[in-house]
Each structure stands twice: as structure tokens, then as C-alpha cells.
N, CA, C and O atoms as a GROMACS GRO file, in nm:
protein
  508
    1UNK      N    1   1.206  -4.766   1.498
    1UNK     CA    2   1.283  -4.658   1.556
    1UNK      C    3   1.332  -4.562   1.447
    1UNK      O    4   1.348  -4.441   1.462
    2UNK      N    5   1.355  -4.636   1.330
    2UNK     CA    6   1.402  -4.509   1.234
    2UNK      C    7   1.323  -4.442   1.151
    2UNK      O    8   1.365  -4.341   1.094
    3UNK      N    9   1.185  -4.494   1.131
    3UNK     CA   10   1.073  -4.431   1.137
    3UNK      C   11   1.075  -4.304   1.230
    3UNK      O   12   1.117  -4.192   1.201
    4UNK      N   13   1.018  -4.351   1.355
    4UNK     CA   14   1.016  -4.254   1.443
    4UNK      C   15   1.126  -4.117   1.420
    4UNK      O   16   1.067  -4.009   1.414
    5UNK      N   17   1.290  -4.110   1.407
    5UNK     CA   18   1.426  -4.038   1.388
    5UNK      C   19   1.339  -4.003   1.273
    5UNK      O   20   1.236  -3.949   1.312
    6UNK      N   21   1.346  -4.014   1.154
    6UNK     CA   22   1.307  -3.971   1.035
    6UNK      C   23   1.174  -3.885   1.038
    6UNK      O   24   1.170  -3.792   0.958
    7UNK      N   25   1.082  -3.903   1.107
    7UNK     CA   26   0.938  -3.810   1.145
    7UNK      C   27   1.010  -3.695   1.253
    7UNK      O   28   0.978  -3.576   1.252
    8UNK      N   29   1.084  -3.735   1.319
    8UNK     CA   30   1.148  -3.599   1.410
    8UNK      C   31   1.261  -3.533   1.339
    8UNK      O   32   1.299  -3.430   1.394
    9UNK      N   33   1.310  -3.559   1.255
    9UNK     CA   34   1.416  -3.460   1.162
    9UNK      C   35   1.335  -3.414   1.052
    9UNK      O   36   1.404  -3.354   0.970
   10UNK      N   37   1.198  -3.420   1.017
   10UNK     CA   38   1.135  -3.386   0.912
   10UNK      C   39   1.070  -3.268   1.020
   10UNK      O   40   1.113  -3.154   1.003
   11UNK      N   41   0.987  -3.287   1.110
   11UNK     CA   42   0.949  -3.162   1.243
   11UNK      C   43   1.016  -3.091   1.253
   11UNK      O   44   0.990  -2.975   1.222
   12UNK      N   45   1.181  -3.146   1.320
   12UNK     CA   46   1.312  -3.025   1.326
   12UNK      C   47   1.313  -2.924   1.204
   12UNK      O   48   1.336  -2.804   1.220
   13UNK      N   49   1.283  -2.987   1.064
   13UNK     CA   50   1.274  -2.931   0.949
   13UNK      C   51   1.203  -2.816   0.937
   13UNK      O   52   1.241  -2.700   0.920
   14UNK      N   53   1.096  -2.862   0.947
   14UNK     CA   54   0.944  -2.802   0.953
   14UNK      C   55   0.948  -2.668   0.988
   14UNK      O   56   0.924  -2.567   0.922
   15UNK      N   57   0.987  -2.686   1.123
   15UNK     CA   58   0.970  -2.637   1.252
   15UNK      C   59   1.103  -2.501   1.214
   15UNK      O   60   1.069  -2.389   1.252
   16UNK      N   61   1.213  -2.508   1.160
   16UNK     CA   62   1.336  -2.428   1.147
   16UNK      C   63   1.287  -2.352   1.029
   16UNK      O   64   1.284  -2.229   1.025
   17UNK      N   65   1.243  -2.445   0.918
   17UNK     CA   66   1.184  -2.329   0.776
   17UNK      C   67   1.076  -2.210   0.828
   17UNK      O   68   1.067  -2.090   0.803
   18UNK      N   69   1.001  -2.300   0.908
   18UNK     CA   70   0.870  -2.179   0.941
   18UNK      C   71   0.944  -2.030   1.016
   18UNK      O   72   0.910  -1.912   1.011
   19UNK      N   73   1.039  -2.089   1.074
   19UNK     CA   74   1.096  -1.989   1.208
   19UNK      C   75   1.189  -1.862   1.120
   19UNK      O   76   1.196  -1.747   1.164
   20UNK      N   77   1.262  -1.910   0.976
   20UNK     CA   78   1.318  -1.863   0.929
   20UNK      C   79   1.239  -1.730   0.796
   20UNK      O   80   1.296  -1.636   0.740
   21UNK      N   81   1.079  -1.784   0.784
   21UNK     CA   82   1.014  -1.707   0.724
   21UNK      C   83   1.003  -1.568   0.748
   21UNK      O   84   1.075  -1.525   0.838
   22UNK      N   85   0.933  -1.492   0.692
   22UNK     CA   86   0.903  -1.341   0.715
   22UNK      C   87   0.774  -1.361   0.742
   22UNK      O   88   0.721  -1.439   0.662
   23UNK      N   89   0.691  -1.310   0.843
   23UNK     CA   90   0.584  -1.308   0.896
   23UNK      C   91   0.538  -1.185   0.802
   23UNK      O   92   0.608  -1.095   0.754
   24UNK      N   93   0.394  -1.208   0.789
   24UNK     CA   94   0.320  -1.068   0.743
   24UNK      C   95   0.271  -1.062   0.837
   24UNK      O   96   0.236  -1.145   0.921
   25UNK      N   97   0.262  -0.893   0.822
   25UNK     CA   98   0.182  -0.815   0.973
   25UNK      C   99   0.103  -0.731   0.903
   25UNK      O  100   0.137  -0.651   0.815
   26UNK      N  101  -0.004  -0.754   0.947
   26UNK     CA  102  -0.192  -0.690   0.920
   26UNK      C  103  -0.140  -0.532   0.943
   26UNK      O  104  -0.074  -0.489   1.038
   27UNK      N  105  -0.202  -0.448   0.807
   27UNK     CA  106  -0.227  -0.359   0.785
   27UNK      C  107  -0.269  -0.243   0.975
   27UNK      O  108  -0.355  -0.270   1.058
   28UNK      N  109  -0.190  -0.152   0.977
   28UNK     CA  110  -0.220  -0.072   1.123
   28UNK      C  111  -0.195   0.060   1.049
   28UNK      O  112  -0.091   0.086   0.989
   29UNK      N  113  -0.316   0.151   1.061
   29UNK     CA  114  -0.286   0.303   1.042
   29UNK      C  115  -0.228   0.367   1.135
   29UNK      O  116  -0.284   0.349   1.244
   30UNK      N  117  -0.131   0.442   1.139
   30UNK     CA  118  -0.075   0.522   1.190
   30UNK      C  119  -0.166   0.626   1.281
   30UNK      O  120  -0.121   0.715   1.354
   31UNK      N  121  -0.303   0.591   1.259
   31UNK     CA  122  -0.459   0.716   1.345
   31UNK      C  123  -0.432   0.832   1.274
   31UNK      O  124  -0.509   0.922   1.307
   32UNK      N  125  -0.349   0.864   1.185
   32UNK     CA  126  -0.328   1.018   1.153
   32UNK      C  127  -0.427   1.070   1.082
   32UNK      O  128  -0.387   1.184   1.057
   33UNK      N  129  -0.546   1.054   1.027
   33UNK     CA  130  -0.640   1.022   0.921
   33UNK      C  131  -0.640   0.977   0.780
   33UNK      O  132  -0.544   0.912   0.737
   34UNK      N  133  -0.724   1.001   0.720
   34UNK     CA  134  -0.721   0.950   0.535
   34UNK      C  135  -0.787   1.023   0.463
   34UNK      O  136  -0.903   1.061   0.478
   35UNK      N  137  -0.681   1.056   0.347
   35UNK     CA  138  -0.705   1.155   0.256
   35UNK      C  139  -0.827   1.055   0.172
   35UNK      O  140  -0.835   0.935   0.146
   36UNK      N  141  -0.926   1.195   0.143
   36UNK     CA  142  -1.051   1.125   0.040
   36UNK      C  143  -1.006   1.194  -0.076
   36UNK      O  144  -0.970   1.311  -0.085
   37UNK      N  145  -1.014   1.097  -0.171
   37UNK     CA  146  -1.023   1.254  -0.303
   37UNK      C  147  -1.134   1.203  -0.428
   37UNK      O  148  -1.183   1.090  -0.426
   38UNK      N  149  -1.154   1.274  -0.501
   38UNK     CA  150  -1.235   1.232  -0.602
   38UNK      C  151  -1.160   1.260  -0.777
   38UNK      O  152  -1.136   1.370  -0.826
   39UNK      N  153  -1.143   1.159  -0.826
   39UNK     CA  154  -1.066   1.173  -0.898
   39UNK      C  155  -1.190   1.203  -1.027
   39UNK      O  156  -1.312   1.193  -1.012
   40UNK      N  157  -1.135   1.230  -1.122
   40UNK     CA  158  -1.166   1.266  -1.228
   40UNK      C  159  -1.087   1.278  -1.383
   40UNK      O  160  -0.964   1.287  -1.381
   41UNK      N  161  -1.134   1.277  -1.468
   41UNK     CA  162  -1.044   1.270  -1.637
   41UNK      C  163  -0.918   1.318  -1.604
   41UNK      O  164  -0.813   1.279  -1.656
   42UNK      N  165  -0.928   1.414  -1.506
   42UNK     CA  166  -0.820   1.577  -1.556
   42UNK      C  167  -0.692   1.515  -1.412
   42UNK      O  168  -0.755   1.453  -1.326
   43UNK      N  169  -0.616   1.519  -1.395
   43UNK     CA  170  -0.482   1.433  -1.332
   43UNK      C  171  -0.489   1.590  -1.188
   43UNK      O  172  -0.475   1.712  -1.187
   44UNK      N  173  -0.518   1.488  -1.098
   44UNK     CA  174  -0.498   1.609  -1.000
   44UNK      C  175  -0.402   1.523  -0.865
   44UNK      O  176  -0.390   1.403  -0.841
   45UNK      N  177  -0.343   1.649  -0.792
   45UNK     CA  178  -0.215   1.571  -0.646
   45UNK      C  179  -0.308   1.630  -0.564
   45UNK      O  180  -0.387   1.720  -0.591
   46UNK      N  181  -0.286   1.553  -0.432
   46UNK     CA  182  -0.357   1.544  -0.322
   46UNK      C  183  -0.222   1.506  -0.195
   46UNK      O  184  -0.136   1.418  -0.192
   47UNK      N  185  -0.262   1.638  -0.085
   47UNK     CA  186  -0.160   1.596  -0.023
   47UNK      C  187  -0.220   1.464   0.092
   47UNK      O  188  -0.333   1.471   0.140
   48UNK      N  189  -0.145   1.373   0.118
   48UNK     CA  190  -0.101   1.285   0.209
   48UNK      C  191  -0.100   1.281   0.333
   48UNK      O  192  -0.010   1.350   0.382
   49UNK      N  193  -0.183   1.211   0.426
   49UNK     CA  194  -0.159   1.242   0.563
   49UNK      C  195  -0.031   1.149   0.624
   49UNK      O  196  -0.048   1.036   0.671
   50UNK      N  197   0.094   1.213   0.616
   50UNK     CA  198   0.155   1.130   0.660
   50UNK      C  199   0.242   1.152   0.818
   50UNK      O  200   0.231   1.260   0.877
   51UNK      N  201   0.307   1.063   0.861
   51UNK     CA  202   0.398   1.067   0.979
   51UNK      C  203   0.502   1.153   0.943
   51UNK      O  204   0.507   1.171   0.822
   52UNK      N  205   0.616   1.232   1.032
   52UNK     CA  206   0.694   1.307   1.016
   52UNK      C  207   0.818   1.198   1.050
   52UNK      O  208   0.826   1.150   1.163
   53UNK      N  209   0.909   1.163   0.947
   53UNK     CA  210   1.019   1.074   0.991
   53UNK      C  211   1.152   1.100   1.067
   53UNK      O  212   1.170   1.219   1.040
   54UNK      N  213   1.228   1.073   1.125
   54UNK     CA  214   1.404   1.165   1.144
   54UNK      C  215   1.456   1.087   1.038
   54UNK      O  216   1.440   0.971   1.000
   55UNK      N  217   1.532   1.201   0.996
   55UNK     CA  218   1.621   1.098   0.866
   55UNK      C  219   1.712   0.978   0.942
   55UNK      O  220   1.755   0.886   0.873
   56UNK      N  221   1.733   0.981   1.058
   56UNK     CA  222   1.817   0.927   1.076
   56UNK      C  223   1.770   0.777   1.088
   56UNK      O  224   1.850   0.684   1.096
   57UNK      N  225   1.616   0.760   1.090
   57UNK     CA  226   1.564   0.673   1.108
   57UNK      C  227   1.428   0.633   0.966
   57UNK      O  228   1.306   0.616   0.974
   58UNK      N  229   1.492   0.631   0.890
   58UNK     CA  230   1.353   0.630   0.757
   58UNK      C  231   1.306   0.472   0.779
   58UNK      O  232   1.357   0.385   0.849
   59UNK      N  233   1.183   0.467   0.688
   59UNK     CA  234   1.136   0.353   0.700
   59UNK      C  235   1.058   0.355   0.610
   59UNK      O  236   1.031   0.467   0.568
   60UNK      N  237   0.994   0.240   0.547
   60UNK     CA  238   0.894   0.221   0.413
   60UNK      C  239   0.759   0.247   0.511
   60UNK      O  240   0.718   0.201   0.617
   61UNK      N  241   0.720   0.331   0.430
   61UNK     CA  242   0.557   0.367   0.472
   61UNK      C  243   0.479   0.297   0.370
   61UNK      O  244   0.529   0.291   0.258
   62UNK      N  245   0.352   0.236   0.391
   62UNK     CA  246   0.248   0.165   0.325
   62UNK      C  247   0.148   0.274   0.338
   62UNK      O  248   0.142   0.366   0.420
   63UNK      N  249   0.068   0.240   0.235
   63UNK     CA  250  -0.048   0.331   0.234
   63UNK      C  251  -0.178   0.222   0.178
   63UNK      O  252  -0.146   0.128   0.105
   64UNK      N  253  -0.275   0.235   0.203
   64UNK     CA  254  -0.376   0.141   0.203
   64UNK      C  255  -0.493   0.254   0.146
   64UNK      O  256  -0.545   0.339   0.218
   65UNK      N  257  -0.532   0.231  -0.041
   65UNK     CA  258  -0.578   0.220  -0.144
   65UNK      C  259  -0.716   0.170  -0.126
   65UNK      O  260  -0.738   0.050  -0.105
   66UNK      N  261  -0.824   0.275  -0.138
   66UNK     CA  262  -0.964   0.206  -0.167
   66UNK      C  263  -1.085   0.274  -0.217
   66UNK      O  264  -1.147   0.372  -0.176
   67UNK      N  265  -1.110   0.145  -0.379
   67UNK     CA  266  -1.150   0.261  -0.458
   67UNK      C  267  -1.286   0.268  -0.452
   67UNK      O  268  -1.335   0.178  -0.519
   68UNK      N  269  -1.399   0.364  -0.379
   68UNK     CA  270  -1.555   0.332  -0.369
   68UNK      C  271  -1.602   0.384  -0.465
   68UNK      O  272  -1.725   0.384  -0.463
   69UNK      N  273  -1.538   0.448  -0.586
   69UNK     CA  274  -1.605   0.432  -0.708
   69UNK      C  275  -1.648   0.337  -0.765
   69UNK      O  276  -1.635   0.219  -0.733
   70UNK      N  277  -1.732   0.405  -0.904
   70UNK     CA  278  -1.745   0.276  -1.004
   70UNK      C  279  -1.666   0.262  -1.118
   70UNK      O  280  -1.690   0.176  -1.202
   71UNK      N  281  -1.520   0.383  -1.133
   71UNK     CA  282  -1.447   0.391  -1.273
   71UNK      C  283  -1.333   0.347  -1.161
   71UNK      O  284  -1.333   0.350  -1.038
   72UNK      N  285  -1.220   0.299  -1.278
   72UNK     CA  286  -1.101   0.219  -1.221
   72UNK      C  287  -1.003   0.398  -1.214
   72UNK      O  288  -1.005   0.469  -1.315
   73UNK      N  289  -0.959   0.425  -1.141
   73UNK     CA  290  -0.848   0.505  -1.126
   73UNK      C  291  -0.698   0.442  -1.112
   73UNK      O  292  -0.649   0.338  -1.068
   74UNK      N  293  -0.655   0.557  -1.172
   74UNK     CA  294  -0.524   0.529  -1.191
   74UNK      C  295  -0.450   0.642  -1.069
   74UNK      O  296  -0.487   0.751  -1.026
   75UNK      N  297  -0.321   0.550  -1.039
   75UNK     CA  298  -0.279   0.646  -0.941
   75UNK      C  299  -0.141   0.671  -0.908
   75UNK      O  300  -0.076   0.568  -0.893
   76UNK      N  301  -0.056   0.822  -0.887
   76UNK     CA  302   0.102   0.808  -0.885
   76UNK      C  303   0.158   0.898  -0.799
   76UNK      O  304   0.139   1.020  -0.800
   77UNK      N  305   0.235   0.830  -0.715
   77UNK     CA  306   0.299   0.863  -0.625
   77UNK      C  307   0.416   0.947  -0.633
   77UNK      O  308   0.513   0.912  -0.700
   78UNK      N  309   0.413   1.072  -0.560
   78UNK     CA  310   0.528   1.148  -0.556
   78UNK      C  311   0.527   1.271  -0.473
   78UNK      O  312   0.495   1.263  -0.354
   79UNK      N  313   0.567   1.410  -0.540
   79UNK     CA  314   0.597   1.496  -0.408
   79UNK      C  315   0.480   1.576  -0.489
   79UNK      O  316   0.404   1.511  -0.560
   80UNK      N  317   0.465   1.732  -0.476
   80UNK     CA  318   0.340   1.811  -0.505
   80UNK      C  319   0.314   1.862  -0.626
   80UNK      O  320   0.207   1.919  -0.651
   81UNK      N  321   0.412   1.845  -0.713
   81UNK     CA  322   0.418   1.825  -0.878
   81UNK      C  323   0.374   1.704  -0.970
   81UNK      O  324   0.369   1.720  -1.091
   82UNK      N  325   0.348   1.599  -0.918
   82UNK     CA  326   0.343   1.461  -0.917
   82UNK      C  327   0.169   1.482  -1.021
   82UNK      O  328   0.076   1.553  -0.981
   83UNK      N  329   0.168   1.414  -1.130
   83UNK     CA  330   0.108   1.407  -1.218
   83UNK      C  331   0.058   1.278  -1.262
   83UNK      O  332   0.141   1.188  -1.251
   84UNK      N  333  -0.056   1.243  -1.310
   84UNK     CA  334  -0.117   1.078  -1.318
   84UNK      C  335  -0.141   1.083  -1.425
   84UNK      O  336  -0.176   1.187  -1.481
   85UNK      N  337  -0.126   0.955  -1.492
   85UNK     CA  338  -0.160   0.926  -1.661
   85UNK      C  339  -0.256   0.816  -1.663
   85UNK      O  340  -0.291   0.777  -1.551
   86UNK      N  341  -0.314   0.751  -1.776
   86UNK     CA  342  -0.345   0.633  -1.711
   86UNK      C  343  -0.271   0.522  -1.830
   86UNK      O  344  -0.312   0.445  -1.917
   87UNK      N  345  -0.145   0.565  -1.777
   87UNK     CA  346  -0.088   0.430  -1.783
   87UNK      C  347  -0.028   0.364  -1.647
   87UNK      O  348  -0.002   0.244  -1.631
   88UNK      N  349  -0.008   0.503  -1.523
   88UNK     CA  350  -0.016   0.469  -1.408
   88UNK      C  351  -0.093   0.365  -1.372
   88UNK      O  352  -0.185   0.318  -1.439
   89UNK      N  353  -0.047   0.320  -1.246
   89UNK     CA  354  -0.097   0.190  -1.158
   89UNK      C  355  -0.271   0.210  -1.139
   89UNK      O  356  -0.346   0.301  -1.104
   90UNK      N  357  -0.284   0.076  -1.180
   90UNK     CA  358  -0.456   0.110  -1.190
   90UNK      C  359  -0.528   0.040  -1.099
   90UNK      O  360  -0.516  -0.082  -1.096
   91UNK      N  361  -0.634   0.122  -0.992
   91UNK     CA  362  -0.722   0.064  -0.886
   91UNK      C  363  -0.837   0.067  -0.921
   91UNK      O  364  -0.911   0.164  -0.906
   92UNK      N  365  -0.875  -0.066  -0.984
   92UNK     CA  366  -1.019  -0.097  -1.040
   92UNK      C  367  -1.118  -0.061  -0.912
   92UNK      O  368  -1.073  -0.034  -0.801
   93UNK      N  369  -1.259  -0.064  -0.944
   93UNK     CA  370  -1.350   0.014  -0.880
   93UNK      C  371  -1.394  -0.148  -0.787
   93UNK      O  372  -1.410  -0.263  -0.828
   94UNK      N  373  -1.403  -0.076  -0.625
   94UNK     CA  374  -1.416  -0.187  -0.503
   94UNK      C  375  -1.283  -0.225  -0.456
   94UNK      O  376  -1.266  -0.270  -0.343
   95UNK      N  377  -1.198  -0.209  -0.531
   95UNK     CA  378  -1.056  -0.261  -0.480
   95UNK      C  379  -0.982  -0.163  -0.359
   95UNK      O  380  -0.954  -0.045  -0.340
   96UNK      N  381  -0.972  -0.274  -0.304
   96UNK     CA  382  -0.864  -0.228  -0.153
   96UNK      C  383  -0.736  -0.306  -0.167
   96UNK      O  384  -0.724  -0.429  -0.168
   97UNK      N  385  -0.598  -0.174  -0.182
   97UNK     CA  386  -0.490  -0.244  -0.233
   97UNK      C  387  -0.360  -0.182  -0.088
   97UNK      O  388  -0.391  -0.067  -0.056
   98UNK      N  389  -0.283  -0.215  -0.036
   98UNK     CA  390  -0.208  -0.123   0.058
   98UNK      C  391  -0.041  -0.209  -0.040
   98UNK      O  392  -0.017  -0.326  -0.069
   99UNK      N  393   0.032  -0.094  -0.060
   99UNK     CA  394   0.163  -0.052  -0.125
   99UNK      C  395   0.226   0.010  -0.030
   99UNK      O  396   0.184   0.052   0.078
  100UNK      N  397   0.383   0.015  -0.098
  100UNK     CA  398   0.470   0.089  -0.004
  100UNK      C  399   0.494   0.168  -0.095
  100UNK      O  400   0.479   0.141  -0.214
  101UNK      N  401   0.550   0.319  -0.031
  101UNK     CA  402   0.562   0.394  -0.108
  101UNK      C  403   0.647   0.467  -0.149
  101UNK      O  404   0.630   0.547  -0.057
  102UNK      N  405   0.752   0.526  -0.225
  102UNK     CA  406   0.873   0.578  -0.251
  102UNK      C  407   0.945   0.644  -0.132
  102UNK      O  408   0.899   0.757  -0.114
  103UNK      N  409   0.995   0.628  -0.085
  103UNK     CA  410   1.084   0.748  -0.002
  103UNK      C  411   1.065   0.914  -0.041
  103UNK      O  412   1.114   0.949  -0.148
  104UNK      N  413   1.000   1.009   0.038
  104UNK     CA  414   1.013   1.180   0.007
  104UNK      C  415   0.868   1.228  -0.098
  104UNK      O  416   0.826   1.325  -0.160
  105UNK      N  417   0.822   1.050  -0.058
  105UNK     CA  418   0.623   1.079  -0.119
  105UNK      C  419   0.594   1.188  -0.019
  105UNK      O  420   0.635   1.193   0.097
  106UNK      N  421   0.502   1.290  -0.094
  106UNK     CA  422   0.421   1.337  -0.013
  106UNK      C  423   0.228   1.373  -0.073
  106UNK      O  424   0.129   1.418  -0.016
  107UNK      N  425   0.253   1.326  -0.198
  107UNK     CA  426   0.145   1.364  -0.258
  107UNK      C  427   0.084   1.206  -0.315
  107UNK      O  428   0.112   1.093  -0.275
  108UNK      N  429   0.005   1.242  -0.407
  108UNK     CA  430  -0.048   1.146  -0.447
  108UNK      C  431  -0.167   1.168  -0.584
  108UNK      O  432  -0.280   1.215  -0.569
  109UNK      N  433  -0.119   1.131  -0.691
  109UNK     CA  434  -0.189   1.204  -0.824
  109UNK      C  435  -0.274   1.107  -0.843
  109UNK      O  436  -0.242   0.992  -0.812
  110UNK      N  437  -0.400   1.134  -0.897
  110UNK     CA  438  -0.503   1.037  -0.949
  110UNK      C  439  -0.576   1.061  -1.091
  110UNK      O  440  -0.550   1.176  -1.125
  111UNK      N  441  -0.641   1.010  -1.169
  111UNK     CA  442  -0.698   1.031  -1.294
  111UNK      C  443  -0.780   0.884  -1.300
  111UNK      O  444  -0.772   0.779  -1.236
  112UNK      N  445  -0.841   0.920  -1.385
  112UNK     CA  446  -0.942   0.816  -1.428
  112UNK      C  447  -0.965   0.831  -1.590
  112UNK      O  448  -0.940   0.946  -1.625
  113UNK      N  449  -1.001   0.758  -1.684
  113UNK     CA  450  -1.036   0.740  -1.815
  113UNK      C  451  -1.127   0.779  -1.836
  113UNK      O  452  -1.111   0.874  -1.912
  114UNK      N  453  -1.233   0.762  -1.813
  114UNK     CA  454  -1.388   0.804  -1.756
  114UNK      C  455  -1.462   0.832  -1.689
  114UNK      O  456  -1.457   0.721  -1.636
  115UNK      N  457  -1.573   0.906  -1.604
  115UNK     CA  458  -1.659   0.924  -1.484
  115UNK      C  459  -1.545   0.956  -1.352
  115UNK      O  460  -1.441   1.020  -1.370
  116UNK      N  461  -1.582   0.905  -1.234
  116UNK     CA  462  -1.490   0.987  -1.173
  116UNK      C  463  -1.534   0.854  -1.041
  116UNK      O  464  -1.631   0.782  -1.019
  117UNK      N  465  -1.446   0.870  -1.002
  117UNK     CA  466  -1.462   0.767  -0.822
  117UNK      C  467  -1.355   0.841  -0.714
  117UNK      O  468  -1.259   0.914  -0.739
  118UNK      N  469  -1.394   0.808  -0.620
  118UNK     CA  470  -1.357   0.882  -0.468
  118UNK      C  471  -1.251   0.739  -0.466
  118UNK      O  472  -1.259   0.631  -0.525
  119UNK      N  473  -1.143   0.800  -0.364
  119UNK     CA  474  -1.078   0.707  -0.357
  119UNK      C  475  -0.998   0.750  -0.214
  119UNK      O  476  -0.944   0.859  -0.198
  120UNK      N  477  -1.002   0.659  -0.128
  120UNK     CA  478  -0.930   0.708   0.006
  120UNK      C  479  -0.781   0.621  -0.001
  120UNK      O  480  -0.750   0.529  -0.076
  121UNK      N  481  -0.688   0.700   0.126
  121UNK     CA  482  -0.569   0.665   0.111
  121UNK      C  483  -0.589   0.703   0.270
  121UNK      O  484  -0.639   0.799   0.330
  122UNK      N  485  -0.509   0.548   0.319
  122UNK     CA  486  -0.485   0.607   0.493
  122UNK      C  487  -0.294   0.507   0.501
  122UNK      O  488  -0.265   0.395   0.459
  123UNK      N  489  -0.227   0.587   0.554
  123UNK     CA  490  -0.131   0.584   0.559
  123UNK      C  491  -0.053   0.470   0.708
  123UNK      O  492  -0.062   0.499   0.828
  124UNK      N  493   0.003   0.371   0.664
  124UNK     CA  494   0.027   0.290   0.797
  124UNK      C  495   0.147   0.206   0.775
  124UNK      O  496   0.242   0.243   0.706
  125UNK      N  497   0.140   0.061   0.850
  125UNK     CA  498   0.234  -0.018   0.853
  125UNK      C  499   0.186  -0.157   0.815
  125UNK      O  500   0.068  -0.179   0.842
  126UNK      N  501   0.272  -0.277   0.745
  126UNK     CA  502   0.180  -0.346   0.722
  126UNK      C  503   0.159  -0.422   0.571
  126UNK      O  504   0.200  -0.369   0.467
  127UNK      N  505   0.087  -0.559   0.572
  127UNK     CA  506   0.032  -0.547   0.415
  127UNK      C  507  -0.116  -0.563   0.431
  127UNK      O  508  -0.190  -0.559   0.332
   0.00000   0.00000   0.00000
């Protein structure tokens, strides 16, 4: 019997940690479309297809990263002045990465070290 008590307070256990977790929720675009761009040596911004928020209601927007080049780009988030180095965040070539993104993003700067790769950005909810 205390077998049995001891296998059902380890379940109760179980069962309360799982409930208390944060669920991840699968990547959903917003349908608004996705910016393509082609990056290159020279640091260029690209505007963003994004949702229109009420301030009164902000929320972390994700954006979902994918690089169909063959050079790793580097990439930085901000408003239409927004400039890329490459010491910026770097999306090696094939990689699909989705981030959240600063609050009052609207752009999105890219550069590369070498050669040049296309790189899409579609804007959603999600990891």
C-alpha cells in the first residue's frame, strides 16, 4: 500500500510540474507577407512587414530568419537608420532562426563578409 501512496504522490508531482511549465507554441505568421532581401558586403535596412500595434496593447513580435544563401549574414534590428556590422548576430547559410524583436523595430539591416545571400524575414508569433 505504501508503494502504491508513494507512485501516486510522485504522478501528483509529475502531473503539477508539467501543468506549471511554459508551453512553446509553433511559429504562426501573422499572413502579412515576407520581406526578401539580398544582402551584400555594403550594410543595407530593409523595411519589415509588420502588424500595426495600439500602444495600449504591445506585445513581443517574433520574426522568423532564413538564410537561402551560401555566405553567413549578419543581421540588426532597428528603426530605418539601423546599420549592420559583422559583429552583428550571425545567420549562417541554410539556417532558419525565429527571434523576438526589440519594441519600435521597423527595419532590419543586413551585411555579409563576403558574396552575398538572400535572406527572408516573415513576421509572427511563436518559436
Amino acid at each position: 500500500m505504501t508503494n502504491i501512496l508513494a507512485r501516486i504522490g510522485l504522478l501528483l508531482f509529475l502531473v503539477a510540474a508539467a501543468g506549471s511549465a511554459q508551453a512553446q507554441r509553433a511559429f504562426e505568421s501573422f499572413g502579412l507577407g515576407t520581406a526578401s532581401v539580398t544582402a551584400t558586403t555594403s550594410s543595407s535596412a530593409t523595411a519589415l512587414t509588420l502588424p500595426t500595434q495600439a500602444s495600449a496593447t504591445p506585445r513581443k513580435i517574433q520574426v522568423r530568419m532564413y538564410n537561402a544563401g551560401t555566405a553567413t549574414v549578419f543581421v540588426h534590428f532597428g528603426t530605418s537608420g539601423v546599420a549592420a556590422t559583422t559583429g552583428n548576430m550571425p545567420l549562417p547559410s541554410g539556417a532558419i532562426e525565429v527571434i523576438s524583436v526589440p519594441e519600435g523595430t521597423t527595419h532590419v539591416a543586413t551585411i555579409t563578409a563576403s558574396g552575398t545571400g538572400t535572406i527572408y524575414f516573415t513576421a509572427g508569433l511563436g518559436e
